[in-house]
KELUMTI-28316 format. One record per residue (C-alpha): residue number from 0; residue in three letters; x, y, z. Coordinates in Angstrom, 3 decimals, always signed. Layout:
<rs>
{NUM ALA {X Y Z}},
...
</rs>
This chain:
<rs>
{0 UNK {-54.269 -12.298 +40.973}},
{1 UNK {-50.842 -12.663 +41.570}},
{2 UNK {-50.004 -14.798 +44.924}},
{3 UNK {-46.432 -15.744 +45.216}},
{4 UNK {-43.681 -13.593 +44.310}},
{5 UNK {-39.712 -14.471 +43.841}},
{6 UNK {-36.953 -12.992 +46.129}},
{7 UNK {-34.520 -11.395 +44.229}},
{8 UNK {-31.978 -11.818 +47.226}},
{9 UNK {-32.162 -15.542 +47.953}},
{10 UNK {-34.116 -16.523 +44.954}},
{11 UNK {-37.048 -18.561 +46.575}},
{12 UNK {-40.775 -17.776 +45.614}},
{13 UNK {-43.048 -17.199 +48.142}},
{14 UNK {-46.260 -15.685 +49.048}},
{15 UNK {-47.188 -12.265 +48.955}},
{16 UNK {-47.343 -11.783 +52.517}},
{17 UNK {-44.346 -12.366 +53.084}},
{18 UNK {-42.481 -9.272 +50.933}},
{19 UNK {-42.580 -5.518 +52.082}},
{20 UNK {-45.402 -3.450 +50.157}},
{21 UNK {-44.266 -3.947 +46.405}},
{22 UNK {-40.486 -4.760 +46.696}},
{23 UNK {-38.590 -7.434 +45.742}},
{24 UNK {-36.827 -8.552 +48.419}},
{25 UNK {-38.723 -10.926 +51.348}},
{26 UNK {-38.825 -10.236 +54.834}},
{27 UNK {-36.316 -12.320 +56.233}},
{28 UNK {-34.040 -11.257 +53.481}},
{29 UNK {-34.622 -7.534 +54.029}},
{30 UNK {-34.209 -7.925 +57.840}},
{31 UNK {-30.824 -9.856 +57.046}},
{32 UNK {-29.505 -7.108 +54.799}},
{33 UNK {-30.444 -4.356 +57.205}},
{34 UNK {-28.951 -6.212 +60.248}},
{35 UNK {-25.761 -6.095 +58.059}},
{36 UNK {-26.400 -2.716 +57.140}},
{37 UNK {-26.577 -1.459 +60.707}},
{38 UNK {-23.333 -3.577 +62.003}},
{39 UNK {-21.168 -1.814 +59.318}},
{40 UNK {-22.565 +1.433 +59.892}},
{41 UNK {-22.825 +1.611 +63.390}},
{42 UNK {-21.974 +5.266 +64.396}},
{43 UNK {-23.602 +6.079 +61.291}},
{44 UNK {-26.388 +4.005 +62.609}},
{45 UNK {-26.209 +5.786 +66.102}},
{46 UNK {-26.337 +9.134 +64.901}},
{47 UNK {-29.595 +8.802 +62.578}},
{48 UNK {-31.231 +7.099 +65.479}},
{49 UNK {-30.139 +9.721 +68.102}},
{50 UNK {-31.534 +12.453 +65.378}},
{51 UNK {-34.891 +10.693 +64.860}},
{52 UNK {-35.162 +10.543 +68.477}},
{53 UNK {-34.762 +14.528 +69.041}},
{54 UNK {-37.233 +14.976 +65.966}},
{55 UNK {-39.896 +12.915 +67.198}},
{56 UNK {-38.970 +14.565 +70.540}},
{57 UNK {-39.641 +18.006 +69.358}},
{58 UNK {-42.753 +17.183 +67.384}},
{59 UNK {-44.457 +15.236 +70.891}},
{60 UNK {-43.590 +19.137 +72.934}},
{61 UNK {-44.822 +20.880 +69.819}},
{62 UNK {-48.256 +19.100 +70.150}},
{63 UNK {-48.410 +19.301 +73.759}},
</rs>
């Protein structure tokens, strides 16, 4: 049983619990990239939030 794992992003082995699911990457490491992600994308970012938010929308007056 396998129970550390290395990040591929900062290179530093740690336990299991500490990676999403079965990827590579660790948690802090994945939250920094997708922080990153979201500042250089912003309207982008904005405008697949907003459409999430009418979809889930939708779906919740569907089911009522």
């Amino acid at each position: 049983m396998e129970d550390q794992k290395t990040c591929c992003t900062c290179g530093k082995t740690k336990p299991v619990e500490e990676f999403v699911s079965k990827r590579t990457q660790c948690k802090p490491c994945k939250a920094i990239k997708s922080q990153q992600w979201r500042d250089a994308n912003k309207p982008l970012n904005q405008a697949c939030q907003r459409a999430a938010y009418y979809k889930r929308k939708a779906k919740a007056l569907q089911e009522n």
